[in-house]
C-alpha positions in Angstrom: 16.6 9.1 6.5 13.6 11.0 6.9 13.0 11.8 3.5 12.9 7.8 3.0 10.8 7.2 5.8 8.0 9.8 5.0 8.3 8.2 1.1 7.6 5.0 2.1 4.6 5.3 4.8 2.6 6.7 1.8 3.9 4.3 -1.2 3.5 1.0 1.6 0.0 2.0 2.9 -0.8 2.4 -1.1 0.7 -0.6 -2.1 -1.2 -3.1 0.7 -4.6 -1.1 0.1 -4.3 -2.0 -3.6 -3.3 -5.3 -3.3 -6.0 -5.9 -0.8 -8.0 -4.7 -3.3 -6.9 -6.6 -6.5 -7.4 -9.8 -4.1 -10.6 -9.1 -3.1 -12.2 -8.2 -5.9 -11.8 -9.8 -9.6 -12.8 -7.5 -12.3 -10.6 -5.2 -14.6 -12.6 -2.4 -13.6 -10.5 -2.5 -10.3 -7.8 -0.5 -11.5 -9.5 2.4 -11.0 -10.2 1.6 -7.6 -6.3 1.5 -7.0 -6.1 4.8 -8.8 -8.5 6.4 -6.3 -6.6 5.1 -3.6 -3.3 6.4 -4.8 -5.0 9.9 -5.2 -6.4 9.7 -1.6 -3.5 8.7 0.3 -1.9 11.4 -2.0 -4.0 14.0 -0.9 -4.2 12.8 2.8 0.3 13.6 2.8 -0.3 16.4 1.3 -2.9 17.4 3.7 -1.4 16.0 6.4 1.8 18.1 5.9 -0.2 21.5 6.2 -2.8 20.7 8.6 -0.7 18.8 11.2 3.3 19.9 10.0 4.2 19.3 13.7 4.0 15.5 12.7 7.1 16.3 9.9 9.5 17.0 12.9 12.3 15.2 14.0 11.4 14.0 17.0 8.2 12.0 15.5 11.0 10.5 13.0 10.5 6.8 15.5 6.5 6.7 15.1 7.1 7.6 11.6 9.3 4.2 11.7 7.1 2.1 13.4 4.1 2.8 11.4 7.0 2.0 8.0 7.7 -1.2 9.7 4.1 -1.6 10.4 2.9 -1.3 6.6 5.8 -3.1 5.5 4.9 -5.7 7.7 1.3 -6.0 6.3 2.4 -5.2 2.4 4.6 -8.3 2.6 1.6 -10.3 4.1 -1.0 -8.9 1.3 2.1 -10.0 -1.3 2.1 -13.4 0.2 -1.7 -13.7 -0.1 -2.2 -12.2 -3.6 0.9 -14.7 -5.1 -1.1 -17.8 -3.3 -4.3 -16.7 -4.9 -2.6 -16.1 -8.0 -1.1 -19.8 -8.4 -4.2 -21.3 -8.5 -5.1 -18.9 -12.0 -1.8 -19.8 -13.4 -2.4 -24.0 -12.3 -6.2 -23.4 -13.9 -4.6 -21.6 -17.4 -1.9 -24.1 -17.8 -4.6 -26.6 -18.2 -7.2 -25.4 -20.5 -4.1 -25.1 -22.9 
């Protein structure tokens, strides 16, 4: 269970950055801006875990929980926001068929 929970936090809090990202800003040239935040939130575990390895112990496994839940919570609401945004492209292309 741990070594789910400390998989996630990093893939969630990359996945809602990036699609925050993709939202917000409409240019092909923003896959590299997801890229850089993959390596950053990369580099922060890996930072993290020789810094601060008192955080990795079992006894901040609930925190470690709540922030998942936390980030899965907003990852599902950046989903939500990027599909309604979407439709509208999709609605657009279907008509200048």
């Amino acid at each position: 269970m741990q070594t789910s929970v400390y998989l996630f936090v990093p893939y969630l809090l990359t996945t809602s950055i990036s699609l925050y990202l993709v939202r917000r800003f409409r240019n092909k040239e923003i896959i590299y801006g997801c890229m850089a935040v993959a390596v950053f939130v990369s580099g922060a575990n890996m930072t993290l875990r020789y810094m601060v390895g008192f955080l990795f112990q079992a006894n901040y496994l609930v925190w470690w929980i709540v922030v998942a839940l936390f980030l899965l919570g907003i990852t599902a609401k950046e989903f939500y926001h990027t599909f309604k945004k979407m439709e509208g492209f999709i609605w657009n292309f279907a008509l200048t068929d």
